[in-house]
MOPAC internal coordinates of N, CA, C and O (Angstrom, degrees):
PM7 1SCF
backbone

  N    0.0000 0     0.00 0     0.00 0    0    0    0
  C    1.4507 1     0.00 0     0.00 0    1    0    0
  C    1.5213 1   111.23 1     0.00 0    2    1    0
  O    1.2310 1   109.64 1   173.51 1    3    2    1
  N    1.0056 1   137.03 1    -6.49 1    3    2    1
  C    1.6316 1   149.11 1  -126.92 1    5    3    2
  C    1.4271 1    83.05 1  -135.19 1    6    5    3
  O    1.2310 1   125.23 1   119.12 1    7    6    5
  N    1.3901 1   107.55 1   -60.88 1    7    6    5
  C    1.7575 1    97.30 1  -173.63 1    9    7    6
  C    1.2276 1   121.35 1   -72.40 1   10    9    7
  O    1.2310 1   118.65 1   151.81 1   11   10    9
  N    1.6831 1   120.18 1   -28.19 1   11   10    9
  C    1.1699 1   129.69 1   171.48 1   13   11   10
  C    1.4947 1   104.45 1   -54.46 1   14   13   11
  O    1.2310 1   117.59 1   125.28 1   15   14   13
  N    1.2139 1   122.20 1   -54.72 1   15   14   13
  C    1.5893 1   121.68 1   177.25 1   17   15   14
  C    1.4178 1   101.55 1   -41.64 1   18   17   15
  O    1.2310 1   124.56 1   105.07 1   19   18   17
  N    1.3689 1   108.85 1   -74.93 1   19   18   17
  C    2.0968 1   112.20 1  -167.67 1   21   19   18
  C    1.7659 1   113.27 1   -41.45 1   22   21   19
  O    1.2310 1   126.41 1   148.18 1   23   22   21
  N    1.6757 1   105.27 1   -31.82 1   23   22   21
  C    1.4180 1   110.93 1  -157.21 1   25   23   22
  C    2.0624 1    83.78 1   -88.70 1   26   25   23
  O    1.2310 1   100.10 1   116.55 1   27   26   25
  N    0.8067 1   153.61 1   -63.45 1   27   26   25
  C    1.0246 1   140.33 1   139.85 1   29   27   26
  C    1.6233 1   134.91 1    -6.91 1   30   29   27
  O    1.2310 1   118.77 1    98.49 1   31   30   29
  N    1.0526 1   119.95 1   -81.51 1   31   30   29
  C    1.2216 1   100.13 1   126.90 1   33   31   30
  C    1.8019 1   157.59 1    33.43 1   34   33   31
  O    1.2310 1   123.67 1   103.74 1   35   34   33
  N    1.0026 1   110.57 1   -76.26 1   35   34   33
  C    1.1792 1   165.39 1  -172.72 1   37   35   34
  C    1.4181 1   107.86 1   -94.10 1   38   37   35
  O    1.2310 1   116.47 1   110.31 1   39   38   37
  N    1.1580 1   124.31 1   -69.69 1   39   38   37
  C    1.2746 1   153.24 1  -144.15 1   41   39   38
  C    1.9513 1    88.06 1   -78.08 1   42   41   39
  O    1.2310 1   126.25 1   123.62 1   43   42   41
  N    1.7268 1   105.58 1   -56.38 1   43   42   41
  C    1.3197 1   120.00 1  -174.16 1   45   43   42
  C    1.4453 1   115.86 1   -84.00 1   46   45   43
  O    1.2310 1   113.35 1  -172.76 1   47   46   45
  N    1.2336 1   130.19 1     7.24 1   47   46   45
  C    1.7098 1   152.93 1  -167.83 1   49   47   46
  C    1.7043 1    76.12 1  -110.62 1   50   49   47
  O    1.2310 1   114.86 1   111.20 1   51   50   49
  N    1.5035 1   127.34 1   -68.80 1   51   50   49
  C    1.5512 1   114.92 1  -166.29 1   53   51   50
  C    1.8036 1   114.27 1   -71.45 1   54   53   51
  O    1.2310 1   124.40 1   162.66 1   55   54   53
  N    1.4305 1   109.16 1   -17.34 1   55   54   53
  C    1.7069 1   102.35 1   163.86 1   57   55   54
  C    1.6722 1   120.00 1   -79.60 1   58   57   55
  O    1.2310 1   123.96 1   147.43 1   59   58   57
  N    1.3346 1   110.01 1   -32.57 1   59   58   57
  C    1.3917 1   106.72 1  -176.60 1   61   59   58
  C    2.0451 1   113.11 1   -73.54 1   62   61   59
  O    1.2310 1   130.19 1   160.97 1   63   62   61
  N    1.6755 1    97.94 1   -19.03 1   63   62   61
  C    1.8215 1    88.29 1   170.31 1   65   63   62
  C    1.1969 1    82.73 1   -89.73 1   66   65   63
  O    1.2310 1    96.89 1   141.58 1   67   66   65
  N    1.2513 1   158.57 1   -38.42 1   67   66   65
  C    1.6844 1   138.94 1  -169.53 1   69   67   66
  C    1.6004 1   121.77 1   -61.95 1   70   69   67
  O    1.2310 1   132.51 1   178.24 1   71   70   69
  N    1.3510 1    93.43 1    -1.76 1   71   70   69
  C    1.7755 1    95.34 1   177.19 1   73   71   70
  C    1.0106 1    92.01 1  -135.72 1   74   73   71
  O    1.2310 1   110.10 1   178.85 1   75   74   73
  N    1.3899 1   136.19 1    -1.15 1   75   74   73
  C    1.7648 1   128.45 1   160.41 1   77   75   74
  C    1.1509 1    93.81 1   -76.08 1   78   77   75
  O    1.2310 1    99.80 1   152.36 1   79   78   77
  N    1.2333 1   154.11 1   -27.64 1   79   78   77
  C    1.5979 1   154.40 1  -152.28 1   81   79   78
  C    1.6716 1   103.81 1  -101.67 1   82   81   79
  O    1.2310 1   126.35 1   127.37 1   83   82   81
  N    1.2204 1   105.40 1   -52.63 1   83   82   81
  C    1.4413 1   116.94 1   154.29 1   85   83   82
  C    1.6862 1   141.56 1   -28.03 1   86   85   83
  O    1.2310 1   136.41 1   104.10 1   87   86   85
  N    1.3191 1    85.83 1   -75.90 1   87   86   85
  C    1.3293 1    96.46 1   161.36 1   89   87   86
  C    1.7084 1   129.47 1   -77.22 1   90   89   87
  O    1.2310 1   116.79 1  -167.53 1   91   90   89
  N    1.4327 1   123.72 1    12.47 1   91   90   89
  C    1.2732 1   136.28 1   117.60 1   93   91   90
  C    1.2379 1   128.47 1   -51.78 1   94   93   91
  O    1.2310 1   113.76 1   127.87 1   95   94   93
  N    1.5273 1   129.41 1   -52.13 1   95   94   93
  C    1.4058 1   127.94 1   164.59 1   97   95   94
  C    0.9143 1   108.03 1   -34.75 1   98   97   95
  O    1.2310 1   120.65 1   104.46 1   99   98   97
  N    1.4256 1   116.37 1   -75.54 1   99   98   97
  C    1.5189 1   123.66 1  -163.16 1  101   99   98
  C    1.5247 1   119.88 1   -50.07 1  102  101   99
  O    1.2310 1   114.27 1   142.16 1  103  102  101
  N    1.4465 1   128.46 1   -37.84 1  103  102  101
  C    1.2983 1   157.41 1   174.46 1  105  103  102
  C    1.6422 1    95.19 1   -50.02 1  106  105  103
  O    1.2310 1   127.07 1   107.09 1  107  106  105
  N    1.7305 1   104.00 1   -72.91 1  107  106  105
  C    1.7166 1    92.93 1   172.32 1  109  107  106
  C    1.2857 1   119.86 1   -46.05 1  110  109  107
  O    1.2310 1   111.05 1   112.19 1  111  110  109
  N    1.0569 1   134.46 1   -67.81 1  111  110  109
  C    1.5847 1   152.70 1   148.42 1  113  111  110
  C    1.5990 1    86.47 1    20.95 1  114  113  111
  O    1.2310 1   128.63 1    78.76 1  115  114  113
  N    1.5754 1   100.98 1  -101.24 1  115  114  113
  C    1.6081 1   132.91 1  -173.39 1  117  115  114
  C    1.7721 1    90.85 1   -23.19 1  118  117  115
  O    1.2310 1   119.50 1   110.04 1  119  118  117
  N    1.6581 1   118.55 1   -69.96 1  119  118  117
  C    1.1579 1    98.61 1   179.43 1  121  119  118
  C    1.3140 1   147.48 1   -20.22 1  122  121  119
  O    1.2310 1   139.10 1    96.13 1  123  122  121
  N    1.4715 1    80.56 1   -83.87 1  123  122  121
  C    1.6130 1   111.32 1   166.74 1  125  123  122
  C    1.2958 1   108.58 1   -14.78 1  126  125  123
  O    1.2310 1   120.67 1    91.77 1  127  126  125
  N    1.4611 1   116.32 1   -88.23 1  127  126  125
  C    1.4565 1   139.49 1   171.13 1  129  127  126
  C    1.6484 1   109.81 1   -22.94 1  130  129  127
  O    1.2310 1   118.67 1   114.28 1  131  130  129
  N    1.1257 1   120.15 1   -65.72 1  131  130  129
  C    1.6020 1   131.28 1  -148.56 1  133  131  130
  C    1.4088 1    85.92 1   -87.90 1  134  133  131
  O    1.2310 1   108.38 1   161.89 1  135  134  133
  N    1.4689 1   139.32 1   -18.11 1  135  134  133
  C    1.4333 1   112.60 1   178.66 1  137  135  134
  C    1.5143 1   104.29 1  -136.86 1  138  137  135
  O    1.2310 1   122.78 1   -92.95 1  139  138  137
  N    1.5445 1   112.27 1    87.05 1  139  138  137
  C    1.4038 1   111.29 1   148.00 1  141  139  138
  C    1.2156 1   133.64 1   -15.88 1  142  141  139
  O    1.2310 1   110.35 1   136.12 1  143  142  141
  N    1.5545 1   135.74 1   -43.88 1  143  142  141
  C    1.1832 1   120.78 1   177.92 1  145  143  142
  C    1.4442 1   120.48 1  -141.30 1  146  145  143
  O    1.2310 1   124.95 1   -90.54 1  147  146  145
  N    1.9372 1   108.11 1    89.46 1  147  146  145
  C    0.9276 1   121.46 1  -167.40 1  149  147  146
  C    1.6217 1   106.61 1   -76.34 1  150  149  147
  O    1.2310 1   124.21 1   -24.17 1  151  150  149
  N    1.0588 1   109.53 1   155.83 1  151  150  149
  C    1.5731 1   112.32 1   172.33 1  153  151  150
  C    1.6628 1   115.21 1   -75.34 1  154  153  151
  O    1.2310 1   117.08 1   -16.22 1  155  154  153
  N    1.4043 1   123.17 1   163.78 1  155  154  153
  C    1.4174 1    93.18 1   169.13 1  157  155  154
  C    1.5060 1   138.89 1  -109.27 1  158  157  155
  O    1.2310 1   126.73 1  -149.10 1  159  158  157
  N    1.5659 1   104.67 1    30.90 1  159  158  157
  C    1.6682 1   115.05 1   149.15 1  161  159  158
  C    0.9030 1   117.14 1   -61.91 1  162  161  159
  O    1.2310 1   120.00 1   110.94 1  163  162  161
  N    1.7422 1   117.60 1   -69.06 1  163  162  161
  C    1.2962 1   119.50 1   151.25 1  165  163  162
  C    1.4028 1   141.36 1   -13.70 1  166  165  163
  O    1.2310 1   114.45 1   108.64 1  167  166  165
  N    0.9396 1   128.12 1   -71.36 1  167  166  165
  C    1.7544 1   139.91 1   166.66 1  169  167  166
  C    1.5452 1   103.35 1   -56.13 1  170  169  167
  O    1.2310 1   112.48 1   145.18 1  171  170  169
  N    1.0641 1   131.80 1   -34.82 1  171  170  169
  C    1.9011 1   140.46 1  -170.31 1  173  171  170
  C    1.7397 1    77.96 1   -74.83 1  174  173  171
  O    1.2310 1   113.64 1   113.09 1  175  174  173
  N    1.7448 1   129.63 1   -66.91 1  175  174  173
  C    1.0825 1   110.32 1  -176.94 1  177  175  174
  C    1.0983 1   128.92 1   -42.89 1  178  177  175
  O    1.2310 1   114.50 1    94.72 1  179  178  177
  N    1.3616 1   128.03 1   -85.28 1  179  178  177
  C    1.4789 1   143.62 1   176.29 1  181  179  178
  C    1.4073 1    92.57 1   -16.65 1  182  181  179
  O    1.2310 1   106.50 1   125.94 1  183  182  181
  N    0.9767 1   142.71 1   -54.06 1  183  182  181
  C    1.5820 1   141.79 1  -140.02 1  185  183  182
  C    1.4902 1    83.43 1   -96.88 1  186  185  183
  O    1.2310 1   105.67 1    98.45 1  187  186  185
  N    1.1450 1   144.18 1   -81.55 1  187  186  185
  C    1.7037 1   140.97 1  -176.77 1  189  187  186
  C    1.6284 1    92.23 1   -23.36 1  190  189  187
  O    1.2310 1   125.08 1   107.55 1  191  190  189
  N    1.3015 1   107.85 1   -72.45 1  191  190  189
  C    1.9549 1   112.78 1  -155.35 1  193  191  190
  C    1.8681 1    88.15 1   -70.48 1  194  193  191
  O    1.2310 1   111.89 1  -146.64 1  195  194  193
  N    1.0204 1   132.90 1    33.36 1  195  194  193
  C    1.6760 1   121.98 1   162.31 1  197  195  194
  C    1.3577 1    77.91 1  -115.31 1  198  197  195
  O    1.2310 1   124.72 1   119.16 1  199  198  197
  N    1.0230 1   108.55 1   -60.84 1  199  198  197
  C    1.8272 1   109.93 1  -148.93 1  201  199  198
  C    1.4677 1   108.68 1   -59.78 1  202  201  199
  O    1.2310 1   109.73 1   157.15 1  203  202  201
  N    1.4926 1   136.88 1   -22.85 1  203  202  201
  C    1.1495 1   138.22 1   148.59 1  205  203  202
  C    1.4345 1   130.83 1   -69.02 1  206  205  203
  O    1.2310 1   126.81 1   153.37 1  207  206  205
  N    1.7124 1   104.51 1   -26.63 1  207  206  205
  C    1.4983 1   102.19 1   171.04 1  209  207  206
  C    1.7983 1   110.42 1   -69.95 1  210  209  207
  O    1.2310 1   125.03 1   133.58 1  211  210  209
  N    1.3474 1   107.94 1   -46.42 1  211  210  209
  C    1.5111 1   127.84 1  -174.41 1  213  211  210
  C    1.5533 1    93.27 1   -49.78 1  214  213  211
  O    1.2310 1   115.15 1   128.01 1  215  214  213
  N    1.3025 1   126.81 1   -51.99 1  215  214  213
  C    2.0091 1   117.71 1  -170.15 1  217  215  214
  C    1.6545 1    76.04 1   -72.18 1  218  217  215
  O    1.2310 1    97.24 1    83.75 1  219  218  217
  N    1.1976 1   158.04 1   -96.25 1  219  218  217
  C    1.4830 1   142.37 1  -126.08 1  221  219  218
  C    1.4824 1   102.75 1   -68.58 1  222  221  219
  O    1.2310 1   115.70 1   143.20 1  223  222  221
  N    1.0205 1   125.76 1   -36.80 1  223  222  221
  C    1.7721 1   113.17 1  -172.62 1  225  223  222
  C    1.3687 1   103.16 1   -78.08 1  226  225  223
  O    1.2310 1   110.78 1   173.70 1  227  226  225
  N    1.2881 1   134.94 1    -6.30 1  227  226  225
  C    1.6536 1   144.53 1  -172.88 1  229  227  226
  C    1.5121 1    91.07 1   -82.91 1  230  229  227
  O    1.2310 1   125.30 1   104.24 1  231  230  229
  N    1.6600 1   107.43 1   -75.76 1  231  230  229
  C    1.5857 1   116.18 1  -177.84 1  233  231  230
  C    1.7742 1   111.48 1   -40.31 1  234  233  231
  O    1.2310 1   127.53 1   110.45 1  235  234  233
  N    1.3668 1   103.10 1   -69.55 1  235  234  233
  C    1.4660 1   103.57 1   166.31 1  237  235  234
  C    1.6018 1   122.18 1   -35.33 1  238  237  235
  O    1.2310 1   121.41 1    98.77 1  239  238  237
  N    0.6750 1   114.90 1   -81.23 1  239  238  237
  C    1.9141 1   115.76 1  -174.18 1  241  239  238
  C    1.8604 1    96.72 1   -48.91 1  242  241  239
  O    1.2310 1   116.94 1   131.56 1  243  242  241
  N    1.2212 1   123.43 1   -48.44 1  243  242  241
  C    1.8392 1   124.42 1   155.16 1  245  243  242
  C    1.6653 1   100.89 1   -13.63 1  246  245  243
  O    1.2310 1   130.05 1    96.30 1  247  246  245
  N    1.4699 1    98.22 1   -83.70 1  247  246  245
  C    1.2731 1   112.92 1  -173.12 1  249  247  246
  C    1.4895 1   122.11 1   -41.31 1  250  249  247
  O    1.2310 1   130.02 1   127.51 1  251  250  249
  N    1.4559 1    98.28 1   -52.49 1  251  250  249
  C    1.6813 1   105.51 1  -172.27 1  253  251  250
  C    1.7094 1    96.92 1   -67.05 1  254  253  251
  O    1.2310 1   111.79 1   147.19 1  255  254  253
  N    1.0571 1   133.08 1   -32.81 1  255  254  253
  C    1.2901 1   123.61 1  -167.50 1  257  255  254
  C    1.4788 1   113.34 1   -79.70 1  258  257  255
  O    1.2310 1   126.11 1   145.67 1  259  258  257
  N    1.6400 1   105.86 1   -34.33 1  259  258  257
  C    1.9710 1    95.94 1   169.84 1  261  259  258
  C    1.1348 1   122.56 1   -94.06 1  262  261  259
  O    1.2310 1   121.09 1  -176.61 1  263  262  261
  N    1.6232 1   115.52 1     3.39 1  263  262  261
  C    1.3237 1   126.80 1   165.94 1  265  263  262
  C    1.2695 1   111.58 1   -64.30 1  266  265  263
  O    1.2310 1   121.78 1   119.55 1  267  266  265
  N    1.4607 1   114.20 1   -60.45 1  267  266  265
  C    1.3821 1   121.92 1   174.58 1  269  267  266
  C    1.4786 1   125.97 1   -50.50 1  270  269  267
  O    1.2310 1   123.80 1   121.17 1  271  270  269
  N    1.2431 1   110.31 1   -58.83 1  271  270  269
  C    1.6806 1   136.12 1   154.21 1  273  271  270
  C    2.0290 1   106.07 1   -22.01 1  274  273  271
  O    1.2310 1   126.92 1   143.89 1  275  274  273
  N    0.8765 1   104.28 1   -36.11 1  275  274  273
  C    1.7840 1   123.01 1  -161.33 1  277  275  274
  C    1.7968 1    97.18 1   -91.80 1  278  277  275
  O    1.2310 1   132.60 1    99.61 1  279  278  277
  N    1.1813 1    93.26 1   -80.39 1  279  278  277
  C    1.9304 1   112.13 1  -170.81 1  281  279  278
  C    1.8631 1   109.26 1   -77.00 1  282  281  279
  O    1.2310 1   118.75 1   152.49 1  283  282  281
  N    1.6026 1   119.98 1   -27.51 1  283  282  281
  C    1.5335 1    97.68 1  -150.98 1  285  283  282
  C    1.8015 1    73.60 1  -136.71 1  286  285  283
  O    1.2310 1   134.35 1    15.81 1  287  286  285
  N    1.3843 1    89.85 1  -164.19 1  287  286  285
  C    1.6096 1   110.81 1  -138.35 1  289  287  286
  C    1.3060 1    73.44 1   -92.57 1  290  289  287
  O    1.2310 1   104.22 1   -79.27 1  291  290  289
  N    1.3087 1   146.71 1   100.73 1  291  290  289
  C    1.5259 1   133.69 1   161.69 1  293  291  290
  C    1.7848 1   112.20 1   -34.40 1  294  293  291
  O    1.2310 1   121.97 1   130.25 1  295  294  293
  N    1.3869 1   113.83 1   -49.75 1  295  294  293
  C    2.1792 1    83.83 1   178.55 1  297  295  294
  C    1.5631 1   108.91 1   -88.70 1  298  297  295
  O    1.2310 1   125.80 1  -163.95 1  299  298  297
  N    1.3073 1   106.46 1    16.05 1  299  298  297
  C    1.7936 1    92.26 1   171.67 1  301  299  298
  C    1.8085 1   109.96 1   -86.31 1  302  301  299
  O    1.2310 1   121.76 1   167.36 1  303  302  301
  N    1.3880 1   114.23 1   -12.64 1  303  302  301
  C    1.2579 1   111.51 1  -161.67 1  305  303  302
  C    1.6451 1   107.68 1  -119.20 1  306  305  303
  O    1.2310 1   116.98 1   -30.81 1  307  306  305
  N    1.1081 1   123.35 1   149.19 1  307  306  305
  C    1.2248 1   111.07 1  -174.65 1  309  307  306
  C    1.6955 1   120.53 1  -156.76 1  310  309  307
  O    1.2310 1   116.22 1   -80.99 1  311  310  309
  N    0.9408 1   124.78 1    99.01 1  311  310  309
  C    1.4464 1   150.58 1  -167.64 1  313  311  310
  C    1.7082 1   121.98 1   -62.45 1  314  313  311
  O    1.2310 1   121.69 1   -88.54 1  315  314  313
  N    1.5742 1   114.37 1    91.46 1  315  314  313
  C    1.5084 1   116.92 1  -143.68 1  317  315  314
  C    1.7832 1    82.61 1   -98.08 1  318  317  315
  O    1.2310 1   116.56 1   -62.94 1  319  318  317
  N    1.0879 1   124.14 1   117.06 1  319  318  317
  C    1.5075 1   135.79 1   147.97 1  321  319  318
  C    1.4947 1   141.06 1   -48.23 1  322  321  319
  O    1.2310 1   122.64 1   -58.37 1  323  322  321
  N    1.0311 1   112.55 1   121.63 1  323  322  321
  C    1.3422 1   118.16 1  -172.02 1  325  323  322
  C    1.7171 1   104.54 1   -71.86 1  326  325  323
  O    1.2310 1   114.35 1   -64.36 1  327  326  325
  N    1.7604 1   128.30 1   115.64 1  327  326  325
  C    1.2324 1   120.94 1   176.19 1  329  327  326
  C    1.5679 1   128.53 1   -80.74 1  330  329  327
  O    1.2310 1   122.84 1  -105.34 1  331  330  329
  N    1.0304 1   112.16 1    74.66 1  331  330  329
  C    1.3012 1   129.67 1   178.65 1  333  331  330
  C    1.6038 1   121.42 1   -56.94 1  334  333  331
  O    1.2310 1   125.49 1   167.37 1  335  334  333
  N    1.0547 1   107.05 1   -12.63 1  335  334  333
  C    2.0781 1   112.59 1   169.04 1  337  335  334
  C    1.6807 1    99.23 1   -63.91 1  338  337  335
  O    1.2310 1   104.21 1   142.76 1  339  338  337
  N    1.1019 1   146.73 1   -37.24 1  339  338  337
  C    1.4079 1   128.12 1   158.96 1  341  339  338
  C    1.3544 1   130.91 1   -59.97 1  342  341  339
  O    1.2310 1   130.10 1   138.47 1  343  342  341
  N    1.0409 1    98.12 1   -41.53 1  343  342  341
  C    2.0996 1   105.45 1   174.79 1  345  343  342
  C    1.4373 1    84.13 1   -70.78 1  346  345  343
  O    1.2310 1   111.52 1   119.02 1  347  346  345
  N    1.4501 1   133.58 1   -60.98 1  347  346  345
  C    1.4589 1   104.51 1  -147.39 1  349  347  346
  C    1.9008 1    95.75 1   -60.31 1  350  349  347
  O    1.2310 1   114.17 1   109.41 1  351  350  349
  N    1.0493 1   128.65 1   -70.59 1  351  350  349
  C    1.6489 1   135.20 1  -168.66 1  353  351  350
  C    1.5021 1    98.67 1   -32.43 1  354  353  351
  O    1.2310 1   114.23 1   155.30 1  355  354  353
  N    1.8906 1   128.53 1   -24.70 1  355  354  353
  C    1.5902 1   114.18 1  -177.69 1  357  355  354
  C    1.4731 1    91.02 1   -60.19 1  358  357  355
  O    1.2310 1   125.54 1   123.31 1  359  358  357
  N    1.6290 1   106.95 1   -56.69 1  359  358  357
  C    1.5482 1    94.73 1  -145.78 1  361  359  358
  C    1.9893 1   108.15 1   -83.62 1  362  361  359
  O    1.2310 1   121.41 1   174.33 1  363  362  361
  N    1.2413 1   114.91 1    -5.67 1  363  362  361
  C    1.2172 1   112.65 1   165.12 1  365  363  362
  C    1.6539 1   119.42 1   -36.50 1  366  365  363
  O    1.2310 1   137.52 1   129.81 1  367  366  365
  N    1.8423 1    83.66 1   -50.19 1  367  366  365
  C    1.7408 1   114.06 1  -169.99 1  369  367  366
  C    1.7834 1    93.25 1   -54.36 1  370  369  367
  O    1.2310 1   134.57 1   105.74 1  371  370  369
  N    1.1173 1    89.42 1   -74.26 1  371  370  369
  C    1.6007 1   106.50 1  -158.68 1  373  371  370
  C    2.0302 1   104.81 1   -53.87 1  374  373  371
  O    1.2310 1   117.81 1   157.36 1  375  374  373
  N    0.8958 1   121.77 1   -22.64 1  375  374  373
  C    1.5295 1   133.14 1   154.89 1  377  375  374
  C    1.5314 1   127.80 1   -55.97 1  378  377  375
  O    1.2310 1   133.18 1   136.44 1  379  378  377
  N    1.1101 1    92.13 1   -43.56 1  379  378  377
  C    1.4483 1   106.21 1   178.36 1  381  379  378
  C    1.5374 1   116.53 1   -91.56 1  382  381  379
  O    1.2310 1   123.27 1   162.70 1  383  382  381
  N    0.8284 1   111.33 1   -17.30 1  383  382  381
  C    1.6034 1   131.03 1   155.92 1  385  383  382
  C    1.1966 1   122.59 1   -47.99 1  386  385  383
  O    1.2310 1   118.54 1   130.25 1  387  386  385
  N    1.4082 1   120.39 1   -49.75 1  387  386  385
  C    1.1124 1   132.82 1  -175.55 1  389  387  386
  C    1.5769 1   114.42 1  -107.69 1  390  389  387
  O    1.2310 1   120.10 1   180.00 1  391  390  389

C-alpha cells in the first residue's frame, strides 16, 4: 500500500512539471498572438525557450509513459498532450518575418 502511495505519488510530481511545461507553451502562444511585431531578440528567444521546453516535455511524457507502462494498468491511465503544431507555425511565422 506504501508503494502504491510513492508510485502515485510520483506519478503526480511527473503531471504537475507536464503542465508546468505546458503552461509555458501556452504563455509563448499568448505572446506570439498578442504582439504582432516582435523584434528579433525577442522571437530568437521565444523560439530557444520552446525548443528547450519541446526536448523536456518529449523526455517527460517518455517518462510518464514507461513509468506507467512499468507500475500501473497501462489502459487505466492516459496521457493528454500538449498540441504544439500551432505554436510551432506562430513562431515559424514570426521568424520568417524577420
Amino acid at each position: 500500500m506504501a508503494s502504491d502511495n510513492k508510485i502515485q505519488e510520483y506519478l503526480d510530481t511527473l503531471e504537475e512539471e507536464k503542465i508546468m511545461i505546458e503552461t509555458h507553451f501556452a504563455n509563448i502562444e499568448r505572446i506570439l498572438k498578442d504582439n504582432p511585431k516582435l523584434d528579433q531578440q525577442k522571437a530568437f528567444g521565444l523560439l530557444n525557450n520552446f525548443n528547450t521546453l519541446s526536448i523536456q516535455y518529449e523526455q517527460l511524457c517518455n517518462d510518464m509513459i514507461s513509468f506507467i507502462k512499468i507500475f500501473k494498468d497501462k489502459d487505466s491511465q492516459e496521457i493528454r498532450l500538449y498540441k504544439t503544431d500551432e505554436l510551432v507555425e506562430l513562431l515559424e511565422e514570426k521568424i520568417n518575418q524577420i
